[in-house]
C-alpha positions, -999 to +999 in steps of 0.1 A: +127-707+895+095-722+901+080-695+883+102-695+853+090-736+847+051-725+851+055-698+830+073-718+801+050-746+805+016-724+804+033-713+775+041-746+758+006-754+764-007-726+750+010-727+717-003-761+716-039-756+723-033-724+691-018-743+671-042-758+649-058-729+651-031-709+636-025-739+612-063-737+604-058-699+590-023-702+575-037-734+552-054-726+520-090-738+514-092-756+482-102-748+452-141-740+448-152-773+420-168-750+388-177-778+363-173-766+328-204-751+311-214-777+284-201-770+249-225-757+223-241-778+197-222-781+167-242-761+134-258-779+107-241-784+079-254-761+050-269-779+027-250-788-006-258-763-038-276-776-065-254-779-093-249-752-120-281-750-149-266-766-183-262-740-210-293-737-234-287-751-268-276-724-294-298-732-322-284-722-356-299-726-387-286-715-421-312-709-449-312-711-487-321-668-499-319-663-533-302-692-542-274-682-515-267-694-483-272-671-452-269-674-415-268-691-394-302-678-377-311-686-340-353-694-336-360-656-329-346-645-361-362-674-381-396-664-364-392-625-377-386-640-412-417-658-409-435-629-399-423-610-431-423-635-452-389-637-463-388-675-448-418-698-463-431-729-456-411-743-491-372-723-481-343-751-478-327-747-443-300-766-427-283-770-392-257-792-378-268-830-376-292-832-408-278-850-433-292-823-457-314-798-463-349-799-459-378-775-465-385-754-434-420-768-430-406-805-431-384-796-401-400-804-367-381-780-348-392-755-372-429-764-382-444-750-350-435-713-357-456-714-394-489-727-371-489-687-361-479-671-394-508-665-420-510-687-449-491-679-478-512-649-498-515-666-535-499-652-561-524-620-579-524-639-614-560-614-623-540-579-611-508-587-633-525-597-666-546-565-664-538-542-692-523-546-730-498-577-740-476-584-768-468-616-779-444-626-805-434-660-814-421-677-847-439-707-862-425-727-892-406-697-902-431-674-897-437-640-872-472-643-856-479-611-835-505-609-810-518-580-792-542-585-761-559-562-738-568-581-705-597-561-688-608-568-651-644-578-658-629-608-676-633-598-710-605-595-733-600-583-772-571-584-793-554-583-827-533-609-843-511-606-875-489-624-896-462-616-920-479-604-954-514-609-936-538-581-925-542-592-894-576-601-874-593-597-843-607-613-816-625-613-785-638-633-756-637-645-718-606-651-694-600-668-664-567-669-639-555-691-612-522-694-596-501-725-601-471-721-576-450-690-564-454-664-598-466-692-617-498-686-635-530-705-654-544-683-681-577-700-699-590-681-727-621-684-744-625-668-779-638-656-811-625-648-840-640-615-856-639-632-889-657-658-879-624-681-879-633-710-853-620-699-822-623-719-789-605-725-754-573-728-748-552-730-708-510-726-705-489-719-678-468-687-676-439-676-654-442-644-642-407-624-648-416-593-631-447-571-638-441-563-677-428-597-686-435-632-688-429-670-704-449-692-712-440-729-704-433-749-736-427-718-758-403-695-770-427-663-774-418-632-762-441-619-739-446-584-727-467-557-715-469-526-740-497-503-711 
């Protein structure tokens, strides 16, 4: 009997000497403390876009040709007709915002593109006169006829007749000089082969086309017979 009590008491006291040992493996160990890895830096904000480029001005001019109206042109175009000379200095032109139209020249947007273009070539008075002219023309009822040959070296010689009149020659010096675009001053010095005074006489002539011509102030045909 004895035996039985030591026995359950050495066994009381060894489950209470194992005890918190076994309670020491059965409990969990806590949780190992990770702190959180930092969070990363926020990116720079892109930088704002500049705003879009604002659309080049169209330039569009339209130009007086022939006593028509054409275009518009942009500056490229206007500069080629410069360059060929089919827009002068003196051609009306006209865009939107003028209050009318102006010579090409007198228009500050367009008087930079002439400082590169030649200067207008003047108008060959001496080549066109060269050769034989016939004037006709009526005076107080009467046909005066004048034949003229114009010779490069500044000398010309002629024949002038009148209705019922044998007519009479002459002879003498000439001189040109251009007066505006196909405008012309003829000066003429002369004799009379009949020793009929003579003297000097200038007059402006239009220049139709290469066999014709007017003179300013008169209604004389003009033209060239060679």
């Amino acid at each position: 009997m004895r035996s039985r009590i030591l026995a359950s008491a050495l066994f009381s006291l060894t489950l209470a000497v194992a005890a918190p040992a076994l309670k020491a493996q059965v409990e969990p160990a806590p949780p190992v403390l990770v702190e959180p890895a930092p969070a990363p830096a926020p990116e720079p904000a892109p930088a704002p876009a500049p705003p879009p480029l604002p659309a080049p001005e169209v330039v569009a001019y339209y130009v007086a040709l022939n006593g028509q109206q054409a275009g518009p042109f942009d500056l490229a175009r206007l500069t080629q007709m410069i360059a060929s000379g089919e827009l002068t200095r003196a051609t009306l032109v006209w865009k939107a915002g003028m209050p009318d139209w102006a010579s090409a020249e007198g228009t500050a947007e367009l008087k930079p593109l002439f400082a590169a273009a030649p200067p207008v070539v003047p108008f060959d008075c001496v080549g066109v006169i060269i050769g034989v002219w016939e004037r006709v023309e009526m005076i107080a009822g009467i046909e005066i006829t004048t034949q003229t040959r114009f010779e490069a070296n500044g000398k010309f010689t002629g024949v002038q007749s009148m209705t019922g009149v044998p007519g009479v020659g002459f002879f003498g010096d000439w001189t040109a000089k251009a007066a505006g675009d196909k405008v012309c001053n003829y000066t003429l010095n002369g004799t009379f082969d009949n020793g009929s005074p003579g003297g000097t006489s200038s007059a402006l002539f239009d220049i139709i086309d290469r066999d014709n011509m007017t003179q300013k102030g008169s209604t004389a045909v003009i033209r060239r017979l060679q």
